[in-house]
MARTILO-35578 format. One record per residue (C-alpha): residue in one letter; x, y, z. Coordinates in steps of 0.1 Angstrom, whole numbers, padded with zeros to 4 digits, always signed. Layout:
N
[r "A"; [X; Y; Z]]
...
END
This chain:
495
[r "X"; [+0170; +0075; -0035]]
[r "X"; [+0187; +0080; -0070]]
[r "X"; [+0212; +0109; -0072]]
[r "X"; [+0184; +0128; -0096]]
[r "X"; [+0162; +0134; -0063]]
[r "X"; [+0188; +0143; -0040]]
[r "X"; [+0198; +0177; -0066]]
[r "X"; [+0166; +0183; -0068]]
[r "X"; [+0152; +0189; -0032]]
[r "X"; [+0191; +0203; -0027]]
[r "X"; [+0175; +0225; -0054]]
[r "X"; [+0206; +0227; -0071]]
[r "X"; [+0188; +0211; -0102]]
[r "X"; [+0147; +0214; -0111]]
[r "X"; [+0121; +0185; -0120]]
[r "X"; [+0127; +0197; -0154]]
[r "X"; [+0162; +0197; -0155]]
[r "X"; [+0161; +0156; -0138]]
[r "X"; [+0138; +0144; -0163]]
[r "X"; [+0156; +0161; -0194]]
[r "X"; [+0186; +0146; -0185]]
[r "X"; [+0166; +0111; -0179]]
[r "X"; [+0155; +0108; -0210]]
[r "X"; [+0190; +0120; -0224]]
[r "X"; [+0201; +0095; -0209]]
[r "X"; [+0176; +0069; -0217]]
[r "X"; [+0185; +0077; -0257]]
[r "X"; [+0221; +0079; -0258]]
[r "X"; [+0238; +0062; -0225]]
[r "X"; [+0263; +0076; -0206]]
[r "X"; [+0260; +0094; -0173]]
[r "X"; [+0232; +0113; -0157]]
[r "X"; [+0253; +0136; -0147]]
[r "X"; [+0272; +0143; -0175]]
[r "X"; [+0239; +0150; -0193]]
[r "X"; [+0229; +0178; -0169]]
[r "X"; [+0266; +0197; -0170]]
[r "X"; [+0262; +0192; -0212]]
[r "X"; [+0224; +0211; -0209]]
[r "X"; [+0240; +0232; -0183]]
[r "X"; [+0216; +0227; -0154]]
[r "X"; [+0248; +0223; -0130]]
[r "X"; [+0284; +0231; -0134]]
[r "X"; [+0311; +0199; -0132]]
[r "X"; [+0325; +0215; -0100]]
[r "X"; [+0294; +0218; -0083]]
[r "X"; [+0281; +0182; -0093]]
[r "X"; [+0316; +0166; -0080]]
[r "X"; [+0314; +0186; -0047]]
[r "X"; [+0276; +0166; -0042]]
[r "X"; [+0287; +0137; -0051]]
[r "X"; [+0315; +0135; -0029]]
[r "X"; [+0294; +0141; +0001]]
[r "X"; [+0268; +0115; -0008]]
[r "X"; [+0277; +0083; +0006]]
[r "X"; [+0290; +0056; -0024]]
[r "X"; [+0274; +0019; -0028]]
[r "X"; [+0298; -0001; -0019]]
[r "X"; [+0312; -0020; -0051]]
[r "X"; [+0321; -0057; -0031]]
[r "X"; [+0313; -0070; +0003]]
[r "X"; [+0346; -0072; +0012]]
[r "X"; [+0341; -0026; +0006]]
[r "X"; [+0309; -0027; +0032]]
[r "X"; [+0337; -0035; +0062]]
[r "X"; [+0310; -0061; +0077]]
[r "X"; [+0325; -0094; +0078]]
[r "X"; [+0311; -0119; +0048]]
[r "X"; [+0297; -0142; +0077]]
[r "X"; [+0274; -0110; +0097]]
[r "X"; [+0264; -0104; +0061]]
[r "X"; [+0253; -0140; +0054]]
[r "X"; [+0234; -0144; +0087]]
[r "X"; [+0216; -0110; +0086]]
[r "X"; [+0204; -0120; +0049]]
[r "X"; [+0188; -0156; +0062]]
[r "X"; [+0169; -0138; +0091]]
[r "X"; [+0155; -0114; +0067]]
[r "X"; [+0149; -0146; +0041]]
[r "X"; [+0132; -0165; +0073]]
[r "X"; [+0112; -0135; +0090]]
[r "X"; [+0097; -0115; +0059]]
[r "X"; [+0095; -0147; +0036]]
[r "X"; [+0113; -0131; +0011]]
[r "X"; [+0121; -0154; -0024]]
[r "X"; [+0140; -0132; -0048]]
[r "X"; [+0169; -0112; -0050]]
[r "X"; [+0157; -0080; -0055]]
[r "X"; [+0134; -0086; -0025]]
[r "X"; [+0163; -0091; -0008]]
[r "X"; [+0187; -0061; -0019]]
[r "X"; [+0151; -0037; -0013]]
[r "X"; [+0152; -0051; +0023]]
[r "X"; [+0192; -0053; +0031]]
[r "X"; [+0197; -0022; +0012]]
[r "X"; [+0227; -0036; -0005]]
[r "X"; [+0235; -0030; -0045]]
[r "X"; [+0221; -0059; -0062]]
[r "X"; [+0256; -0076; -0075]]
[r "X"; [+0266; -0081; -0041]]
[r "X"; [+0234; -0097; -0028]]
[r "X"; [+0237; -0120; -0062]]
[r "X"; [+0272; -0127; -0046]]
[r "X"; [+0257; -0133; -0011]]
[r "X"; [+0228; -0155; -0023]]
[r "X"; [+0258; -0176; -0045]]
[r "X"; [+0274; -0185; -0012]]
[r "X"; [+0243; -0189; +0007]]
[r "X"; [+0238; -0216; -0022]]
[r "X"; [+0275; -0229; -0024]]
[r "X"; [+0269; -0237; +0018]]
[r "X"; [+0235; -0256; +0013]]
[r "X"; [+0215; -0224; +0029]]
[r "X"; [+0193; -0219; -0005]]
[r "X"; [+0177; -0237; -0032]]
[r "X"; [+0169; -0221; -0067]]
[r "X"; [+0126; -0226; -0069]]
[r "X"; [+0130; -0213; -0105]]
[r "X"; [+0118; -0181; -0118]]
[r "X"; [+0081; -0168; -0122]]
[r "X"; [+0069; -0167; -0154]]
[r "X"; [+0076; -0128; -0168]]
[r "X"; [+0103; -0121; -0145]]
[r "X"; [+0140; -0130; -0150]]
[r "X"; [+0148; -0131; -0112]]
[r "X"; [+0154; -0166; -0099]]
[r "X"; [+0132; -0174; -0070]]
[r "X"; [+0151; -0191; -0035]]
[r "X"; [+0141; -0210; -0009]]
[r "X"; [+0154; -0220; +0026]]
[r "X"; [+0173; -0252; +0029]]
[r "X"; [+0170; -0272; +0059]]
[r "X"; [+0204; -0258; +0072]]
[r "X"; [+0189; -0225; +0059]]
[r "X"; [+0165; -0223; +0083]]
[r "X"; [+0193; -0237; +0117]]
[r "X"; [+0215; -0209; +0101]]
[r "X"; [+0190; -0179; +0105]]
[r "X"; [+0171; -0198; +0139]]
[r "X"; [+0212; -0196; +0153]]
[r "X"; [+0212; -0161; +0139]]
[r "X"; [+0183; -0147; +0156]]
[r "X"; [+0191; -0163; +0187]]
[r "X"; [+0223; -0144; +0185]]
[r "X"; [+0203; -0111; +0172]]
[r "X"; [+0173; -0105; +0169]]
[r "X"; [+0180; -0073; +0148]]
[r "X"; [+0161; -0072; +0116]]
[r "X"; [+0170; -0049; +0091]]
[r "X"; [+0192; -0030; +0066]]
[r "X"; [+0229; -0038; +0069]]
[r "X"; [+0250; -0017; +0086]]
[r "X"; [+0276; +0009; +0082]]
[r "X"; [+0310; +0005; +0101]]
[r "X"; [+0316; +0028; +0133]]
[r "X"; [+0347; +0046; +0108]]
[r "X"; [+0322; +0047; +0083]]
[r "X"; [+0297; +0063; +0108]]
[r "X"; [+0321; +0089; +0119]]
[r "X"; [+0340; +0097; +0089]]
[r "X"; [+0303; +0109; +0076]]
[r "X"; [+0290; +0131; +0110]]
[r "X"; [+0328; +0148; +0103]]
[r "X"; [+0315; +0153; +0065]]
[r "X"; [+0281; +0165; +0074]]
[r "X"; [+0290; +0190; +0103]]
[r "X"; [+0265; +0213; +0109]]
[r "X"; [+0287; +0241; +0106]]
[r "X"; [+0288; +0236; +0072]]
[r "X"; [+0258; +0256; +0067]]
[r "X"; [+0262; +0295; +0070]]
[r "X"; [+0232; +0310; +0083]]
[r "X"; [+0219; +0344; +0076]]
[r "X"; [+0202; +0369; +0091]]
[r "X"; [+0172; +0363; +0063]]
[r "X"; [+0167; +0332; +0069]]
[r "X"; [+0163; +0334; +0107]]
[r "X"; [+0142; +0364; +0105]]
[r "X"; [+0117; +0342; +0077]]
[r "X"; [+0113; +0313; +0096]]
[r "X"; [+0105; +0331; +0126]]
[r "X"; [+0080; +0359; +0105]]
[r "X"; [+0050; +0349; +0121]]
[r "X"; [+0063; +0354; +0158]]
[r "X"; [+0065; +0387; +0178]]
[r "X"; [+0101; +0387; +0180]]
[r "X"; [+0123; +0416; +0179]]
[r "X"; [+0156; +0420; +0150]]
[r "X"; [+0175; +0418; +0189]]
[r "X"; [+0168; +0381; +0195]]
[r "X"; [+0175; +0369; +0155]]
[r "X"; [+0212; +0388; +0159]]
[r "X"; [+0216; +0367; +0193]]
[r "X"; [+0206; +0337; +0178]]
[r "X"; [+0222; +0338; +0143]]
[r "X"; [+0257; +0335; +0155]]
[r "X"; [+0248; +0306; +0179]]
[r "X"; [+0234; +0287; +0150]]
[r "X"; [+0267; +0292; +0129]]
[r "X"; [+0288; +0285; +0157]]
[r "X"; [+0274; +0251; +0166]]
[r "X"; [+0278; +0260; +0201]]
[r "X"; [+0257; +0251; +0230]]
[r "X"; [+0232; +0278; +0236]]
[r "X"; [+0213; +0291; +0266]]
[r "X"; [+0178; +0300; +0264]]
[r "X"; [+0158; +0315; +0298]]
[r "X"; [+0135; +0337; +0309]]
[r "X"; [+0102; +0332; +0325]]
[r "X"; [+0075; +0306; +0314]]
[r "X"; [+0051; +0313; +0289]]
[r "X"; [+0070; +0334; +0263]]
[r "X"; [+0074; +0305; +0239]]
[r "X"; [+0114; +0296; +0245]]
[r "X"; [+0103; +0263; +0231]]
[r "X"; [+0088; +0275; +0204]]
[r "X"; [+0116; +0295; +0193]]
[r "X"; [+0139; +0272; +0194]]
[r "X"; [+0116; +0245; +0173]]
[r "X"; [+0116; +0270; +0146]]
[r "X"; [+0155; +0269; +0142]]
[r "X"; [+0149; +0234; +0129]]
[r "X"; [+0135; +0252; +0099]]
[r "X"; [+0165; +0276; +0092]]
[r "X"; [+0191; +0245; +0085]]
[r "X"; [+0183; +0236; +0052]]
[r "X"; [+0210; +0208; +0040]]
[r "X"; [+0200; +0171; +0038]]
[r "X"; [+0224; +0148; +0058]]
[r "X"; [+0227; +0111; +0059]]
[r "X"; [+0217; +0086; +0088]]
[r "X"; [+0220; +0051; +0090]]
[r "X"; [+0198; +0025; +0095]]
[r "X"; [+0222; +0009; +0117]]
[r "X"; [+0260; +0008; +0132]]
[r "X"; [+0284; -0020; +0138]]
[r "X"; [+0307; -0017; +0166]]
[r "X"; [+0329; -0051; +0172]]
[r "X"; [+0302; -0069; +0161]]
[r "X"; [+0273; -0052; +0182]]
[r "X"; [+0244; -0036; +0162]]
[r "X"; [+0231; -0004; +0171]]
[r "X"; [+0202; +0012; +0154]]
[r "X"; [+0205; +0052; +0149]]
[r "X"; [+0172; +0057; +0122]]
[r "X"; [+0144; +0064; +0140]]
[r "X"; [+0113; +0074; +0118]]
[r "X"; [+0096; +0094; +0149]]
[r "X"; [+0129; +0117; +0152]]
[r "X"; [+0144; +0118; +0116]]
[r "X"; [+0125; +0132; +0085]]
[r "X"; [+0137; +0114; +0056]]
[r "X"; [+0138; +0136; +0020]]
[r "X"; [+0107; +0128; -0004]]
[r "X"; [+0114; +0117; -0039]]
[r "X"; [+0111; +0142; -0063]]
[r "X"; [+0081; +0134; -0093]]
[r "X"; [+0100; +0119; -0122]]
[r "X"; [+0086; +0116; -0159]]
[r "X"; [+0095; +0084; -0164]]
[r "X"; [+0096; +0057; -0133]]
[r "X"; [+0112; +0035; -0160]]
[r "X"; [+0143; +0052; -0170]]
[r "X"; [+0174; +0037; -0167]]
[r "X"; [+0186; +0034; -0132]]
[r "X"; [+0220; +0058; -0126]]
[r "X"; [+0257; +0050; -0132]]
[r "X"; [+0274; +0028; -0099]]
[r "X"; [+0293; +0057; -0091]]
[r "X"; [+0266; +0085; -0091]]
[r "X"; [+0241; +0061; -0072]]
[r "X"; [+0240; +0063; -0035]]
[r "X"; [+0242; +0034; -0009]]
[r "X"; [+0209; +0025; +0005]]
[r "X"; [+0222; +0017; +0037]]
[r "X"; [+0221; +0059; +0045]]
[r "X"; [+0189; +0080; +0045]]
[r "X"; [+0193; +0110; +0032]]
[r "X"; [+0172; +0135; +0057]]
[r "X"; [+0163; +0169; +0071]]
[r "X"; [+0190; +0180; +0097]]
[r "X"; [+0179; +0160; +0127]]
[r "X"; [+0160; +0178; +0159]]
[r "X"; [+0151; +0162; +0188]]
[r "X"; [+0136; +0171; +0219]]
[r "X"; [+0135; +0160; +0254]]
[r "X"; [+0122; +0174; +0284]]
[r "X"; [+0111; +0162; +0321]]
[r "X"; [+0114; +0127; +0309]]
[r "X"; [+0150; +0131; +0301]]
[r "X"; [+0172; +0109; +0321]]
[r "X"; [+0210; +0098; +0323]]
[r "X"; [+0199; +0068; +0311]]
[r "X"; [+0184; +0082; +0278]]
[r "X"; [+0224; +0090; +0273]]
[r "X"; [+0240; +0058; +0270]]
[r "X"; [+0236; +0030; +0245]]
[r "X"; [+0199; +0010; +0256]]
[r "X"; [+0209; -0023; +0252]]
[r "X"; [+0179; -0052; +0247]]
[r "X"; [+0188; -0085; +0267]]
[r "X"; [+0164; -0100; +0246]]
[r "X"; [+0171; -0090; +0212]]
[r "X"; [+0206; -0090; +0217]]
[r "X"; [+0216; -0052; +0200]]
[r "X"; [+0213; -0014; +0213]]
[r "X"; [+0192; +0015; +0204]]
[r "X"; [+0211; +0043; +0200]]
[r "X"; [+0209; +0073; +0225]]
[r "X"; [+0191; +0103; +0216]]
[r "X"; [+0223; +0124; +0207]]
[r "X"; [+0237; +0100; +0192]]
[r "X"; [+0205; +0106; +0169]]
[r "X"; [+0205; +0140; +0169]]
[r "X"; [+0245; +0143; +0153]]
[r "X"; [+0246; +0171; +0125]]
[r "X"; [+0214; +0187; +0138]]
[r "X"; [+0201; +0201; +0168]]
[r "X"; [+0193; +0186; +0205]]
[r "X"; [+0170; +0205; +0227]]
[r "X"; [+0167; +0194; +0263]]
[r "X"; [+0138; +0213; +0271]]
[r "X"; [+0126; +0225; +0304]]
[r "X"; [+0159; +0220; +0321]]
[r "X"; [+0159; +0217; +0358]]
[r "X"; [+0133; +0195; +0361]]
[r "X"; [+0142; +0164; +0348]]
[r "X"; [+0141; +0135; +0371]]
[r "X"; [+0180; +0136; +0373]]
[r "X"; [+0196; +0165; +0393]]
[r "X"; [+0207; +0193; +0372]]
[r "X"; [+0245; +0189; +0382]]
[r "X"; [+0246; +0153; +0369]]
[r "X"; [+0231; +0156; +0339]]
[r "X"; [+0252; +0190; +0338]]
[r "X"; [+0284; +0166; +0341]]
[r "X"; [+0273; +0143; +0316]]
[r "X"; [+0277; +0172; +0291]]
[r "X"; [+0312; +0189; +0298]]
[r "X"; [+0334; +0167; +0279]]
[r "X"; [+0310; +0165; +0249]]
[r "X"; [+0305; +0205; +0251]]
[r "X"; [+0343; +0211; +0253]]
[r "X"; [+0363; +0184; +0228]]
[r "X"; [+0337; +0178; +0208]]
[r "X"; [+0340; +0140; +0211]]
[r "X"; [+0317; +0116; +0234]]
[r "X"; [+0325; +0079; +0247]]
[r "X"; [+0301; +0056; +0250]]
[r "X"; [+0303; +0018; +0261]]
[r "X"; [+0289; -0018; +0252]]
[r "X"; [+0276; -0039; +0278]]
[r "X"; [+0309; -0061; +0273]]
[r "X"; [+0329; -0028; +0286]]
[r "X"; [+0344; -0020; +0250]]
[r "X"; [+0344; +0018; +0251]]
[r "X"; [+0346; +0039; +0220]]
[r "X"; [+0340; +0077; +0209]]
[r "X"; [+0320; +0089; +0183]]
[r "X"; [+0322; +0128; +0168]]
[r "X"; [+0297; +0152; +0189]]
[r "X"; [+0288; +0176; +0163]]
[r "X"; [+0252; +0190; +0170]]
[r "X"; [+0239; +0221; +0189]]
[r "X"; [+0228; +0217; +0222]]
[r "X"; [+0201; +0239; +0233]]
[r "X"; [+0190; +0244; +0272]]
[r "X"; [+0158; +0258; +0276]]
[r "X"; [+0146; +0269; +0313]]
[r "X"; [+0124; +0285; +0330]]
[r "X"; [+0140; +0284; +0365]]
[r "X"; [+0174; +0307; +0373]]
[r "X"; [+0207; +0294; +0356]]
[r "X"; [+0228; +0305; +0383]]
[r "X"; [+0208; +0286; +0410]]
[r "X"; [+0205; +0254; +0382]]
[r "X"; [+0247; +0253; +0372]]
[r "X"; [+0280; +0266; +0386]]
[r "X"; [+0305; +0292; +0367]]
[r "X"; [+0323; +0269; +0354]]
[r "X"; [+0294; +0252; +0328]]
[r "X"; [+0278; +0287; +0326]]
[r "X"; [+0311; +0294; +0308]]
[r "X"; [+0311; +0264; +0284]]
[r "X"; [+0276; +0275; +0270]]
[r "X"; [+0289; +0305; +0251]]
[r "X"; [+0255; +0321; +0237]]
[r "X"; [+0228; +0328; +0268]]
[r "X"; [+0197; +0343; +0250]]
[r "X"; [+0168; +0356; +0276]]
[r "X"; [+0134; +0358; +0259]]
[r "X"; [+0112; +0376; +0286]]
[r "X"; [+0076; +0393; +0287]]
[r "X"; [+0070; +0405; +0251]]
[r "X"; [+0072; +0445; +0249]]
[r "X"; [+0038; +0460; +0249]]
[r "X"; [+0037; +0467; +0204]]
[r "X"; [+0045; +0424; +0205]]
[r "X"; [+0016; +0418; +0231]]
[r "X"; [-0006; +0434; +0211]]
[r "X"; [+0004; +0417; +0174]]
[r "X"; [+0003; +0387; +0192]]
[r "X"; [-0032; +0393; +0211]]
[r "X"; [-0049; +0406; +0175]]
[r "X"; [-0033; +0373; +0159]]
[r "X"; [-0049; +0351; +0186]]
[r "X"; [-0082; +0376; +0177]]
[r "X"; [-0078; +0372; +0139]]
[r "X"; [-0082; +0334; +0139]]
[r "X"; [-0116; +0337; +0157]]
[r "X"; [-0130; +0363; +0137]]
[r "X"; [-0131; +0391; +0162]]
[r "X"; [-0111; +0428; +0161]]
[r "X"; [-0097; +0434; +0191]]
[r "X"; [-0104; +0471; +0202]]
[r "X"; [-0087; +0501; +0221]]
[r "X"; [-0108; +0495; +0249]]
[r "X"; [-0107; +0456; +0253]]
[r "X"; [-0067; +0454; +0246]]
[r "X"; [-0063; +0485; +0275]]
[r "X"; [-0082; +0465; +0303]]
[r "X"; [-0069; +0442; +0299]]
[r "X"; [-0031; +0451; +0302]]
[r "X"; [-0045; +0472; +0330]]
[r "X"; [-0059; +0440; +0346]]
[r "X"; [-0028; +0420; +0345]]
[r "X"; [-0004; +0445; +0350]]
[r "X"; [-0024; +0468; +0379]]
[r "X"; [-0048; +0442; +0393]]
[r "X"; [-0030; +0413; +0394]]
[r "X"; [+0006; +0425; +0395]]
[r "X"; [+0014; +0400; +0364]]
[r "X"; [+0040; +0404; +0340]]
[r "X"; [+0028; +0403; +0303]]
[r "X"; [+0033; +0372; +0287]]
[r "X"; [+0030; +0354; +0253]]
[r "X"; [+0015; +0325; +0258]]
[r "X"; [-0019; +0347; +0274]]
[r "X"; [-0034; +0363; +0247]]
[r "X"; [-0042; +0327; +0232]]
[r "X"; [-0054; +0314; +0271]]
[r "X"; [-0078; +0340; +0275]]
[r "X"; [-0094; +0338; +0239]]
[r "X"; [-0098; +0303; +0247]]
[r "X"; [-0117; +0309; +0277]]
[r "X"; [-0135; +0334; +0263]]
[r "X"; [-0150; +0315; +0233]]
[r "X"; [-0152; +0284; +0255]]
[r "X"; [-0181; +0308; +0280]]
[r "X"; [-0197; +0320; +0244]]
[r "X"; [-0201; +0290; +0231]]
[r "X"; [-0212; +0273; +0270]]
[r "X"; [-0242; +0306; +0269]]
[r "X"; [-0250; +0299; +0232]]
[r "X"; [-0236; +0332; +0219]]
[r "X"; [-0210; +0335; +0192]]
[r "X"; [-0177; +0345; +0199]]
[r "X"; [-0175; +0380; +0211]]
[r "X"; [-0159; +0406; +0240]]
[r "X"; [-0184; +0397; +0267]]
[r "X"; [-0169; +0423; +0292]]
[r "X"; [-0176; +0396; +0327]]
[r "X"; [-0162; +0367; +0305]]
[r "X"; [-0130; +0382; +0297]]
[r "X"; [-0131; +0389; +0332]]
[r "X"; [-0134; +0356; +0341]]
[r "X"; [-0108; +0345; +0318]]
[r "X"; [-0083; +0370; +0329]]
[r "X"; [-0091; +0357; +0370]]
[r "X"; [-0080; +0324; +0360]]
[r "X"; [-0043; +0335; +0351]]
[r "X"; [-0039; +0340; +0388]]
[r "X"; [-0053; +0325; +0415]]
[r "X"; [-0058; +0340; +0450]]
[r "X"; [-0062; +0323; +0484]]
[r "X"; [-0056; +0345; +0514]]
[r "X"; [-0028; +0362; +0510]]
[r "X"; [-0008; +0337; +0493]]
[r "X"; [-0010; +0341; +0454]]
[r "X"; [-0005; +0311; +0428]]
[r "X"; [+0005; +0321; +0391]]
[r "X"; [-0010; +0302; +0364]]
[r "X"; [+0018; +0284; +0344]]
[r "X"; [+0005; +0271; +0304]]
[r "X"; [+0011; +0239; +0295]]
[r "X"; [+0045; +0234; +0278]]
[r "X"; [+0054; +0260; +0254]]
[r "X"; [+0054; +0242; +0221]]
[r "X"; [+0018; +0245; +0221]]
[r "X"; [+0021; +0289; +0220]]
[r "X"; [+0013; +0304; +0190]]
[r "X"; [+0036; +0332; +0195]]
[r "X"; [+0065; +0347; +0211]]
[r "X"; [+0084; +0379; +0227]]
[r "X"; [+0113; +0387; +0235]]
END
């Protein structure tokens, strides 16, 4: 993505602004970015400050830090698996600036790798083929690694950029918290706890009992972090490939419309390198199936290079290990796993040859529970999570805003009457807390009898009855609470 796009959904620059200084630029020359400080759509200081955290395109292959043979054989197994013939096919696919694939594809030729087919008629691009030693050269390749993809970034390069990109760099406000989380039944008490977790980076503590949307408070903090960070395709750490973009965790920044998809492309040093995405502040989640595994480099026997764990993934943004205590690992060893990260800010991870190295842990670590910290970790880790934020049974005012919410979306009003029996019913008859996550279960259950009897929705006194029975189940004497499933699915939250 051109510099032009990244201002814009920075919204330090409009559409308007891009394309003005486009088709300044197409007309006179020079710089994009001189042409939006001369119309004034962004001061000097403020365009140098963006530019100097956007990663730079490299300007040799001797700048990338990959050695020139890595290079090489990573272009012939992209050549030999996607059939590729010219040289912009190739720098789309290695993500490289074009003069240096030119450079590559001249040594590829000088070793007998490629032959020149000649050029389609229209296009000025030479067309290349594999050679016989072409083809032994990215067969030799792939036996080595089977990785497939856009070149990688150096492990310096790697950290040098999560350093850059810290996700303290963001001040959050109490505005912004309170907005993204507008729609939920949450009181100004739990925005002030949270706020100065989020600005801290610390690892934060969130409990109380199920059903009162813990998870779905803290997916809305992915919303409050704003800035756009960059993650690359891949890693190189002596020699060993480790891929860190995953599409199903990272959200990659759209292009903004331009007015003209043929102006000139950008300047060498206002374009940015392809082998970075630029994307949303990262937020992953993991819960029961989280295991110590999951924390250490995966490495592929067959494909010969490692998948990057999921914090690794989650650097600059926000990891969630939701449900805590009842993972398939013990609480105390995955507990253990996290103190060195949590308190110097730096993890070690290791290659399958037993090369260790550390990487920078910058990312907020939420633990979400329903069970009792002090029974799930000792003093001493209850002290290295600084920010503990309970989010119990919503007050009475929340249950109801959520309850006529829940009401609202299937077109019914809820009354004095119905809202008072039931509170009295969960509260008096079935000695239940309130809880957010039931106003939605027993509209479900309600509309689900309506619609079995043929009737449209409505306050059928014995089927809200029979809703309400269901959140607790009696068998002698014993009693067994209904639990919902996991929280992300709640529509609201108390506090």
């Amino acid at each position: 993505m051109e510099l032009g796009h990244l201002l814009v959904r920075a919204k330090l620059i409009s559409v308007e602004d891009m394309n003005h200084a486009l088709d300044q630029q197409l007309k006179h020359g020079g710089r994009f970015g001189e042409h939006l400080v001369a119309a004034g759509a962004i001061s000097q200081a403020a365009l140098d400050a963006f530019i100097n955290r956007t990663p730079a395109e490299p300007e040799s292959m001797r700048a990338t830090g990959i050695d020139e043979n890595e290079l090489i054989s990573l272009l012939m197994k992209l050549i030999y698996v996607g059939r590729l013939e010219s040289p912009r096919q190739f720098a789309d696919t290695i993500k490289l600036p074009y003069h240096i694939v030119v450079e590559m594809v001249k040594i590829a030729s000088e070793r007998k790798m490629l032959y020149a087919r000649g050029s389609r008629a229209g296009l000025s691009d030479m067309n290349y083929g594999l050679t016989e030693e072409g083809r032994k050269w990215a067969a030799d390749a792939l036996t080595r690694s089977q990785y497939v993809g856009p070149a990688p970034v150096t492990l310096e390069e790697f950290c040098d950029r999560v350093n850059l990109q810290k996700i303290t760099n963001e001040v959050i406000t109490f505005e912004r918290v309170k907005e993204n989380l507008a729609d939920l039944a949450v009181s100004n008490s739990l925005v002030e706890q949270a706020g100065p977790a989020l600005n801290s980076g610390r690892a934060m503590l969130l409990y109380g009992p199920p059903g009162n949307g813990k998870t779905t408070f803290a997916l809305r903090l992915a919303n409050v972090f704003t800035d756009l960070v960059y993650m690359p395709y891949a890693v190189m750490v002596e020699g060993q490939i480790i891929r860190v973009y995953d599409p199903s965790l990272h959200v990659p920044i759209a292009a903004a419309p331009a007015a003209d998809d043929k102006a000139p492309t950008f300047m060498r040093r206002e374009s940015i390198d392809a082998r970075w995405v630029p994307c949303k502040r990262p937020f992953v989640v993991a819960g029961g199936e989280l295991t110590l595994e999951m924390l250490d480099l995966r490495y592929d026997s067959t494909s010969n290079f490692y998948e990057a764990p999921l914090h690794m993934k989650a650097l600059g943004g926000c990891f969630v290990i939701d449900d805590f205590g009842r993972q398939l690992v013990t609480p105390t060893v995955l507990l253990n796993r996290w103190i060195v990260p949590l308190e110097s800010r730096v993890d070690y991870l290791k290659l399958h040859t037993g090369k260790s190295f550390s990487i920078p842990f910058d990312e907020l670590v939420i633990f979400s529970t329903n069970l009792e910290p002090e029974d799930l970790m000792d003093p001493a880790f209850l002290r290295r999570l600084p920010y503990k934020i309970e989010i119990g049974s919503p007050t009475l005012e929340n249950f109801r805003r959520i309850f006529e919410k829940e009401c609202k979306g299937h077109g019914l009003t809820l009354t004095d009457e119905v809202f008072d029996r039931v509170v009295y019913r969960i509260q008096v008859e079935k000695q239940l807390d309130l809880a957010a996550f039931q106003p939605r279960f027993l509209m479900e259950q309600v509309v689900a009898s309506c619609r079995f009897m043929g009737q449209p929705p409505n306050f059928e006194m014995r089927f809200l009855d029979y809703a309400i029975d269901n959140l607790r189940v009696k068998s002698g004497t014993s009693a067994v609470t209904h639990e919902p499933e996991p929280e992300r699915e709640l529509a609201g939250v108390g506090d």
